[in-house]
C-alpha positions in Angstrom: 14.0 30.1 74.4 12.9 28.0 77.5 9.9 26.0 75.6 11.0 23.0 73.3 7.3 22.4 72.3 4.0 22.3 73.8 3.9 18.4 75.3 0.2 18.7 75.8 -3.0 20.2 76.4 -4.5 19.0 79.5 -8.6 18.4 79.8 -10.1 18.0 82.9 -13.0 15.8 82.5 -15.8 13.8 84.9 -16.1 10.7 82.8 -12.4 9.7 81.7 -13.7 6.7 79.8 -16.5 8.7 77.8 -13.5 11.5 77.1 -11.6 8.6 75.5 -14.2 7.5 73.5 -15.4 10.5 72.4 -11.5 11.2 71.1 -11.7 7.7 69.8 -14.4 7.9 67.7 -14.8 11.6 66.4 -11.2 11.9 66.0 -9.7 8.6 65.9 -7.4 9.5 68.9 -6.1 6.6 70.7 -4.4 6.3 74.4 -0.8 6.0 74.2 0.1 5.9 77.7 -2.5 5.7 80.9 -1.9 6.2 84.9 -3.0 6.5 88.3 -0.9 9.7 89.5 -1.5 9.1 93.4 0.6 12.1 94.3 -1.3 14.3 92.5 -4.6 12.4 92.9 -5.5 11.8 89.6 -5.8 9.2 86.6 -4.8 10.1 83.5 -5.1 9.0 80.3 -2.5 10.7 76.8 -3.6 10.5 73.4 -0.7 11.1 70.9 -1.2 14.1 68.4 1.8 14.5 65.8 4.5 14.8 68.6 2.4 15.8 71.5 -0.5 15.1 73.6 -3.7 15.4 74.6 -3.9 14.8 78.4 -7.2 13.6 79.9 -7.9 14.5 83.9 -10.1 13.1 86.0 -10.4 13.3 89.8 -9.0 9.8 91.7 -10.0 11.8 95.1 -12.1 14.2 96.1 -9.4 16.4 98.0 -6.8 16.6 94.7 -6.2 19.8 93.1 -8.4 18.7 89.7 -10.9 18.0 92.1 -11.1 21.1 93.3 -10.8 23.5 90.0 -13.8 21.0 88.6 -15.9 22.1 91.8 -15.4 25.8 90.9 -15.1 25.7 86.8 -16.5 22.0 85.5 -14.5 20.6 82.8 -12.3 21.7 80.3 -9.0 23.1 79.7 -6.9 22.6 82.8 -3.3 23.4 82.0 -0.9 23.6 79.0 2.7 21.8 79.1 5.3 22.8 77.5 8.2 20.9 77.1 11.9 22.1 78.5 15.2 21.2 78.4 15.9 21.5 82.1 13.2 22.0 83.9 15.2 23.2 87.3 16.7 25.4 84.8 13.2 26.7 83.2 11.6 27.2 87.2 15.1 29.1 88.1 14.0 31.5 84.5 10.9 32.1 85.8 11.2 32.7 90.0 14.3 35.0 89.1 12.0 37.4 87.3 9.5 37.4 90.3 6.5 35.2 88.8 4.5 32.7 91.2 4.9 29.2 91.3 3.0 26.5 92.5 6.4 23.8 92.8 9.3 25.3 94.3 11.2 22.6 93.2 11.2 20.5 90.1 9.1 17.0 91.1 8.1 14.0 89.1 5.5 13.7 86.8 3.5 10.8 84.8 5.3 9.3 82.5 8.9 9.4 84.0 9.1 13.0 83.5 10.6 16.2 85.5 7.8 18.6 86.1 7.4 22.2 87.7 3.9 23.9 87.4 4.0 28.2 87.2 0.8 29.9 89.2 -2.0 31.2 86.3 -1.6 34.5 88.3 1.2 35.0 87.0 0.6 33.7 83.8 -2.1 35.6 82.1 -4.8 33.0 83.8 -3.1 29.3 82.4 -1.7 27.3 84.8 1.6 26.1 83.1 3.6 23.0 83.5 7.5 22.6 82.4 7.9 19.3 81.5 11.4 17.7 81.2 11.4 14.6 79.3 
């Protein structure tokens, strides 16, 4: 098996401050880590749940990819990650048995991570990150 664990749920949200507080204060979530992702144009902030996250989205730019999937769906679910041993490894798994992918190559993610996203096309409509720890 490629997956380790699911890492988080990602939720892509207009208001990241009114997201945390809402996790904050109905759930007593609090943010564990928090960052401006420039590559990928957003800011994110994690909230730790036994031993994974919930990842909070929002837009930095109006041209980023979350920017984009917020014009055409609004907020909510964005993506699942699942966490990998090797993520080159997992990506190779998956282009060798013909699936799309969005990274052709394994790139850095938030949080000093290796990360690879799969196409939703391919994968019954979720967009799917490998995250390498």
């Amino acid at each position: 098996m490629l997956f380790t664990e699911i890492d988080h749920v990602a939720i892509a949200v207009f208001d990241l401050e009114a997201a945390i507080k809402y996790y904050q204060d109905t759930f007593g979530c609090e943010v564990e880590h928090r960052e401006l992702v420039e590559k990928d144009g957003v800011e994110e902030a994690l909230l730790k749940v036994a031993d994974s996250y919930i990842q909070l989205l929002t837009p930095s730019r109006p041209d980023s990819p979350v920017a984009k999937y917020m014009e055409k769906k609004g907020e909510g679910i964005h993506h699942v990650g699942y966490r990998v041993a090797d993520c080159a490894a997992a990506l190779d798994a998956v282009k060798s048995q013909g699936h799309k992918v969005i990274d052709d190559a394994p790139r850095p993610g938030s949080r000093g991570t290796t990360v690879a996203f799969v196409h939703p096309k391919t994968a019954f409509g979720t967009l799917i990150e490998l995250v390498q720890e």
